[in-house]
matplotlib code that plots the C-alpha trace (Angstrom):
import matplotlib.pyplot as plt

x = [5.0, 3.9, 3.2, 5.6, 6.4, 10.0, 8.4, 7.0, 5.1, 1.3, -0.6, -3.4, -0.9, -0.8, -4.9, -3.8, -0.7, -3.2, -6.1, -3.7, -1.8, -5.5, -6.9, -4.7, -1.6, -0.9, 1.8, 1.4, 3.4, 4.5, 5.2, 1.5, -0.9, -4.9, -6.5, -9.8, -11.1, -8.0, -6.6, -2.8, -0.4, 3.4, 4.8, 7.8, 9.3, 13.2, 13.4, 12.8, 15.5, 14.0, 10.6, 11.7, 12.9, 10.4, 8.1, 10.5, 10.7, 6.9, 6.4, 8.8, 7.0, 3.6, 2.0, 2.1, 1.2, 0.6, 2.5, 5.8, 5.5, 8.3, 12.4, 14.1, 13.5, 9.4, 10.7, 12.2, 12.8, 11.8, 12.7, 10.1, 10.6, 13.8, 11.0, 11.5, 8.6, 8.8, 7.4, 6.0, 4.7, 2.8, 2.2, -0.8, -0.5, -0.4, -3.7, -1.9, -1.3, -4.7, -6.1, -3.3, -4.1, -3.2, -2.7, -3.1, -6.6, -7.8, -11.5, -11.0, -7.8, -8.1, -9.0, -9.5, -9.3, -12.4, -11.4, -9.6, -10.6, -9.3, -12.4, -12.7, -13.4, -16.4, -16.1, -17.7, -15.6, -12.4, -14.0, -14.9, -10.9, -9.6, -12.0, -10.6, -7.2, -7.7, -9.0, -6.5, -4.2, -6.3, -6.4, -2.4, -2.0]
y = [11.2, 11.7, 15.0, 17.5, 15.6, 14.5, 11.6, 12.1, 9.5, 9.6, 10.8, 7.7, 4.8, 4.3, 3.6, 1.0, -0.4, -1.1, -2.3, -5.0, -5.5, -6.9, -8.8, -10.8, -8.4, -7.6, -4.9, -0.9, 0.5, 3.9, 6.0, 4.9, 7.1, 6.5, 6.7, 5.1, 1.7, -0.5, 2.1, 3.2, 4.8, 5.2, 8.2, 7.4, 8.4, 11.2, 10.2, 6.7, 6.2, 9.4, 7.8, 4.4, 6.2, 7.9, 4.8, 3.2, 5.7, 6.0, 2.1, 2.4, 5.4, 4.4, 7.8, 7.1, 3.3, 1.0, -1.9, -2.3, -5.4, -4.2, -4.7, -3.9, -7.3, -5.8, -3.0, -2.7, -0.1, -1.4, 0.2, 0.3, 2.3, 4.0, 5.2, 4.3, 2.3, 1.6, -2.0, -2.5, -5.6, -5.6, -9.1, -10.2, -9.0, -12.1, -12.2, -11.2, -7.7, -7.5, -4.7, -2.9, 1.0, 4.2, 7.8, 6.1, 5.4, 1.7, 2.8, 5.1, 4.4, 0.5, -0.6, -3.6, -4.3, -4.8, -5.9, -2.7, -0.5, 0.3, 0.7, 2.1, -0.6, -0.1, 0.2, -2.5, -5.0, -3.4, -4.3, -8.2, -8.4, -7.0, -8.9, -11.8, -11.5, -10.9, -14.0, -15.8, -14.1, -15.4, -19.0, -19.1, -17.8]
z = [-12.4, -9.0, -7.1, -8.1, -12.1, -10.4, -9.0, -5.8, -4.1, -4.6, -1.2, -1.9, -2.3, 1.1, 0.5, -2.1, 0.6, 3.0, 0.8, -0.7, 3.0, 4.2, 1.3, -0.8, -1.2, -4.6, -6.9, -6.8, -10.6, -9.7, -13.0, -15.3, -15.7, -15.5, -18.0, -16.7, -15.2, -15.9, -19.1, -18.3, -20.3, -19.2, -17.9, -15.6, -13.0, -13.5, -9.9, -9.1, -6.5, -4.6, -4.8, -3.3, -0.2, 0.7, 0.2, 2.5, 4.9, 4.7, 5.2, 8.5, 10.0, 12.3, 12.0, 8.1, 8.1, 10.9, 9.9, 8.0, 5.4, 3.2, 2.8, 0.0, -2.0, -2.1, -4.2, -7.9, -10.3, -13.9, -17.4, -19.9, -23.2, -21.6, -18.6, -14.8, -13.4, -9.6, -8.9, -5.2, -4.2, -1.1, 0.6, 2.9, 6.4, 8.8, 10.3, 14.0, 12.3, 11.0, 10.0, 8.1, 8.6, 7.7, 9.7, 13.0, 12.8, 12.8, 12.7, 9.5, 7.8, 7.3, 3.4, 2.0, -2.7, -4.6, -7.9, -9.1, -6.0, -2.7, -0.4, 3.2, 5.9, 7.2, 11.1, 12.0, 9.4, 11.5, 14.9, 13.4, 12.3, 16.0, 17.8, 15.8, 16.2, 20.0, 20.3, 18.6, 20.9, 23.6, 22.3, 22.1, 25.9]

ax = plt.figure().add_subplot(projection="3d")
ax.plot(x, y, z, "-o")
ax.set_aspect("equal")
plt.show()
């Protein structure tokens, strides 16, 4: 139910924004609970409309997250049991905005999915991805 049981938004999905932004994109459900390795139960969210602006907001702010892949078509409320669930679904960054990253630090905030995990980049996997895009820069000039 988030931070504060209104339905804050998590501090770590911006982790799980970014993970799915560089591998194959994917959906964040805010409002279940983990149990364990792929075991949810529902909780909800009172505040689901709060929660969606401030995702927003978050998404739309570079200190927070480095590039903005959302509009409002990424982002649904859903009602389960008479709960709110907030559906996000994060698309692939285009490789030209490669490595997605969070708290304005490419070296340290960039993450990439593993099956059900968010994992750090390590720095020299960031480095491969800039040095990639900046050739195909290069290539296009």
């Amino acid at each position: 139910m988030g931070r504060d049981g209104q339905g804050a938004l998590p501090h770590d999905v911006w982790e799980t924004y970014s993970a799915f932004a560089n591998t194959e994109g994917g959906d964040i459900f805010l409002g279940l609970r983990e149990l364990g390795p792929s075991s949810y139960e529902l909780a909800g969210i009172p505040n689901p409309r709060k929660v969606i602006e401030e995702l927003l907001a978050g998404a739309a702010n570079p200190r927070v997250v480095s590039v903005n892949l959302l509009c409002v078509d990424n982002v649904g409320i859903l009602a389960i049991d008479g709960r709110s669930v907030v559906q996000v679904s994060v698309p692939r960054a285009p490789d030209s905005l490669r490595p997605v990253y969070i708290n304005g630090d490419v070296l340290n905030g960039s993450y990439a999915r593993d099956r059900s995990f968010d994992m750090r980049m390590s720095q020299d996997r960031v480095r491969r991805i800039l040095a990639k895009v900046k050739a195909q820069v290069l290539s296009k000039a």
